[in-house]
C-alpha positions as CSV (number, residue, x, y, z in Angstrom):
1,X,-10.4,-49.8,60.0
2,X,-7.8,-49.0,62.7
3,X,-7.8,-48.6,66.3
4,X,-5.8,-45.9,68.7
5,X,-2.7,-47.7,68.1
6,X,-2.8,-48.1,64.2
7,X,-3.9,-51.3,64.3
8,X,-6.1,-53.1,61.2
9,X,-9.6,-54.6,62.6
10,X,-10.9,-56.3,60.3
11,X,-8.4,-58.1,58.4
12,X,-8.6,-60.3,55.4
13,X,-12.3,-61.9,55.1
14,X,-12.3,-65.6,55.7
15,X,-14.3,-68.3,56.7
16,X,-12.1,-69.5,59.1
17,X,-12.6,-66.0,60.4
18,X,-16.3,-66.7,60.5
19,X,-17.5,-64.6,57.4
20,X,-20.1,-66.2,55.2
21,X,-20.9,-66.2,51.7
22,X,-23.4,-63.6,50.9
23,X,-24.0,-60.6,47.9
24,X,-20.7,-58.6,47.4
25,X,-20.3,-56.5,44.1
26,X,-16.5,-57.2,42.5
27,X,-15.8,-55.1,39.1
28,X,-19.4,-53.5,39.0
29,X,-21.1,-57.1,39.1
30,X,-23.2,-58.7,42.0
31,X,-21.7,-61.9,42.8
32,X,-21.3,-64.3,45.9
33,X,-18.1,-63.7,48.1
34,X,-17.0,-64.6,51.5
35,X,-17.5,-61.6,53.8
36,X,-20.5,-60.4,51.5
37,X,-21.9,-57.8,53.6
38,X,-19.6,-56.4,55.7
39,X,-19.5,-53.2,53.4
40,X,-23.1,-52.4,54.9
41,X,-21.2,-52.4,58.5
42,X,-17.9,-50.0,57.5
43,X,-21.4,-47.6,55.6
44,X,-22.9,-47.0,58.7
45,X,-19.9,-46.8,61.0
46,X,-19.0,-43.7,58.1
47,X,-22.0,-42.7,59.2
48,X,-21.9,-42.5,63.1
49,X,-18.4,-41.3,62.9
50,X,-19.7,-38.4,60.4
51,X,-22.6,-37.5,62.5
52,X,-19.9,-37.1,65.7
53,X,-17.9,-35.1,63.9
54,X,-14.8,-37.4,64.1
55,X,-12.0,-37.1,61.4
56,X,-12.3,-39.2,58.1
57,X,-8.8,-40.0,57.0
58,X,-10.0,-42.4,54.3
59,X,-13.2,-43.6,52.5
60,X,-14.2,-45.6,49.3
61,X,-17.5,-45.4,47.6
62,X,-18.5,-48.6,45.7
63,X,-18.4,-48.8,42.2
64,X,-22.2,-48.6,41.8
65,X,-25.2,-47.7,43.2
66,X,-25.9,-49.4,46.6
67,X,-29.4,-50.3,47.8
68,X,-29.0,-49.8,51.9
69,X,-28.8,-45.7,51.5
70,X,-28.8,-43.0,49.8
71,X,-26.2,-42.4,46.6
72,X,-22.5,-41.1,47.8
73,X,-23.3,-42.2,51.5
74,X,-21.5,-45.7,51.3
75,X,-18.0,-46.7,52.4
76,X,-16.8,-49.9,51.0
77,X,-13.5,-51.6,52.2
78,X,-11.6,-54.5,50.1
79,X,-9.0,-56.3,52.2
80,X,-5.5,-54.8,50.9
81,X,-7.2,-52.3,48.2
82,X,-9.9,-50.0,50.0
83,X,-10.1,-49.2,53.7
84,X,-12.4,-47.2,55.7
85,X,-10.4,-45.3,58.8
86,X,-11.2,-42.2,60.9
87,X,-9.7,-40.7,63.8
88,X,-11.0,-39.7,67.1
89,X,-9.9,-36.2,67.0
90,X,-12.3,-36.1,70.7
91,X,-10.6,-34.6,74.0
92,X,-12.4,-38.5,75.5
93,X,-12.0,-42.4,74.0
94,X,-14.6,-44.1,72.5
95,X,-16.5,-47.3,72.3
96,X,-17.6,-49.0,68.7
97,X,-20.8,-51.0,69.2
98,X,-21.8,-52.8,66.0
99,X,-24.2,-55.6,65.7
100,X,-26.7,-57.5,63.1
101,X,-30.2,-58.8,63.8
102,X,-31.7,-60.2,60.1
103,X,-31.1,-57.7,57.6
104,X,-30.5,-55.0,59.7
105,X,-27.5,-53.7,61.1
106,X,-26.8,-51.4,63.6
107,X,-23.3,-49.1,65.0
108,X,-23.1,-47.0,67.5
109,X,-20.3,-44.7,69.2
110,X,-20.2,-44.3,73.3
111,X,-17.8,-41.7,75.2
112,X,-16.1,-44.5,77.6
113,X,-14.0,-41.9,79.4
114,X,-10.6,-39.8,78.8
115,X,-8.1,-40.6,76.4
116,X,-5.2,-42.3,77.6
């Protein structure tokens, strides 16, 4: 992902960055991988940035089926290989809200004001 200056956001998945182990899939298998997960977070920011019309300049879908929505809706990102990135093509600058509780996680896009 990139912000209004080009800059990458989330960066390379680390433990010292605070990711966790959790389910990731790597050549079509399910296996255990730091940053497991964060795939579920770049899906449903696709998603908000879809439904507001925004620009998609690039998206990945996984290399099988995932189980958090529907087939074809997903947009996975591998640090150096696949990225997710739109553009706010809005007249006003946006916030990104994005946060877990449990199992389920949330985004959400806020008008903040005029573009600089």
């Amino acid at each position: 992902m990139e912000n209004s200056i080009g800059q990458r956001l989330c960066g390379m998945l680390t433990e010292a960055q605070g990711y966790r182990k959790a389910i990731a899939y790597s050549n079509g298998n399910n296996i255990l991988s730091i940053g497991g997960g964060v795939c579920q977070v770049s899906t449903n920011l696709y998603q908000v940035a879809k439904m507001a019309n925004m620009k998609i300049i690039e998206r990945h879908l996984h290399g099988k089926d995932v189980t958090y929505i529907e087939n074809g809706e997903d947009a996975t990102v591998s640090f150096g290989k696949y990225d997710f990135v739109f553009k706010n093509n809005k007249s006003y600058a946006i916030k990104i809200k994005a946060c877990s509780y449990s199992n389920i996680t949330i985004c959400e896009l806020y008008k903040i004001g005029d573009k600089l």
